[in-house]
C-alpha positions in Angstrom: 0.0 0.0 0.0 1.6 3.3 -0.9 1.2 6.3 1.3 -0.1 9.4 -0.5 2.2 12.3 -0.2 1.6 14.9 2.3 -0.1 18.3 1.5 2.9 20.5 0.7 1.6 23.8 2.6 1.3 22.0 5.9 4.5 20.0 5.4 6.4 23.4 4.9 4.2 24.5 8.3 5.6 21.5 10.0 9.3 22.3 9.3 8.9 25.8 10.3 7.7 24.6 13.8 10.1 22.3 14.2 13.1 24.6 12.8 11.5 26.9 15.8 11.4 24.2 18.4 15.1 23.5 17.1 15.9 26.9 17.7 15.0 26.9 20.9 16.5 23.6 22.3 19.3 24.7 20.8 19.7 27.8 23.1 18.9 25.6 26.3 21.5 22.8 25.5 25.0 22.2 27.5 27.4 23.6 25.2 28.8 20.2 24.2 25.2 19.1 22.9 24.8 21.9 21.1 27.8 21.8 19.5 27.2 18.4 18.2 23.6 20.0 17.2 25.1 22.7 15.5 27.7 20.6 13.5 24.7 18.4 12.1 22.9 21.5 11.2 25.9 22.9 9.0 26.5 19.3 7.6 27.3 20.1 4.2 25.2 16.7 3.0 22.7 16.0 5.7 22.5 19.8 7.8 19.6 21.6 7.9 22.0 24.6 6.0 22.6 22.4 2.7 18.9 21.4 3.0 17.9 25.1 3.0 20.0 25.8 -0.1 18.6 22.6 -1.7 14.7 24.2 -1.3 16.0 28.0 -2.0 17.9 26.4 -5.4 14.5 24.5 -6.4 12.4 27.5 -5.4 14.4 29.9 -7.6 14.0 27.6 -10.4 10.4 27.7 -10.1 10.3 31.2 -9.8 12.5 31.7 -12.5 9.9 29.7 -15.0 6.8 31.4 -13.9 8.6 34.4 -14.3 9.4 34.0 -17.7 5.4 32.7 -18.5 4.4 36.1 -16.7 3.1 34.4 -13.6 5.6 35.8 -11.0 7.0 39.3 -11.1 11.1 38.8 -11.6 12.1 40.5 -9.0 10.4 37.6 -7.1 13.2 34.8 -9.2 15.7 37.1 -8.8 15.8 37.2 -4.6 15.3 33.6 -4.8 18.0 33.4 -6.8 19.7 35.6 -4.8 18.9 34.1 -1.8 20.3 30.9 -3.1 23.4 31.9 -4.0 23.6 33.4 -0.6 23.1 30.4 1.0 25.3 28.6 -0.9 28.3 31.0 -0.5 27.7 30.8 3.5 27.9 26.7 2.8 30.8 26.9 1.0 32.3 29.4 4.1 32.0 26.3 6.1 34.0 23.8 3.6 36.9 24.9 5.5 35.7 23.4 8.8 33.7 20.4 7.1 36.2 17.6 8.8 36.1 19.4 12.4 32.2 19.5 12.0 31.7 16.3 10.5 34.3 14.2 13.5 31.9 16.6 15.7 28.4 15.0 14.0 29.6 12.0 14.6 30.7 11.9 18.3 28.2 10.5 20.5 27.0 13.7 23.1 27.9 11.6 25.8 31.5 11.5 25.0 33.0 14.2 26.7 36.2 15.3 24.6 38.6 18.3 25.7 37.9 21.6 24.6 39.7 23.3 22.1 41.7 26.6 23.3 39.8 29.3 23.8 41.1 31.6 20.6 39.7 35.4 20.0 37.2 35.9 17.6 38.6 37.2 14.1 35.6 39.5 11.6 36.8 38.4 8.1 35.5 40.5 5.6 34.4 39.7 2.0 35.1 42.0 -0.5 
């Protein structure tokens, strides 16, 4: 017996509630659970950033089509777009940590390893 697929709108409802009920566990955790939350959210292949992209990429898509029919107003394909590309960037930021965060998905939270030196925070700038 197959399952029939669920309503769109109310499976995009049921993310957003349970992004926000991620949002707020995550402020309550110890700081070593939520680091391990944290490094599965910016897994690159199975994070809730890369998922983001994945929907913003598929959305711009859309948007761009409907535009081009007359359906959407453009500027609507190009924030998506934008948005996208955004995203993406921000995922690509992190390709420079993706070993650290991915030995840190991995760890079971009840493993308690030895923090890292405390180092000062550094603003990089993109130009």
């Amino acid at each position: 017996m197959t399952h029939p697929a669920p309503d769109p709108v109310r499976l995009a409802d049921e993310i957003t509630r349970q992004l926000g009920r991620l949002t707020e566990r995550l402020a309550q955790l110890p700081s070593d659970e939520a680091t391990f939350v944290l490094a599965r959210i910016l897994d690159p292949d199975e994070g809730v950033l890369g998922g983001i992209t994945s929907l913003m990429i598929a959305g711009s898509q859309f948007a761009k089509a409907q535009a081009e029919y007359g359906r959407l107003p453009a500027e609507i394909c190009l924030d998506l777009g934008r948005a996208a590309n955004e995203l993406n960037d921000i995922g690509l930021d992190f390709d420079e940590h993706r070993a650290t965060l991915h030995h840190i998905s991995r760890q079971p939270t009840t493993t308690a390893a030895k923090p890292p030196a405390p180092a000062p925070l550094v603003v990089r700038r993109h130009r």
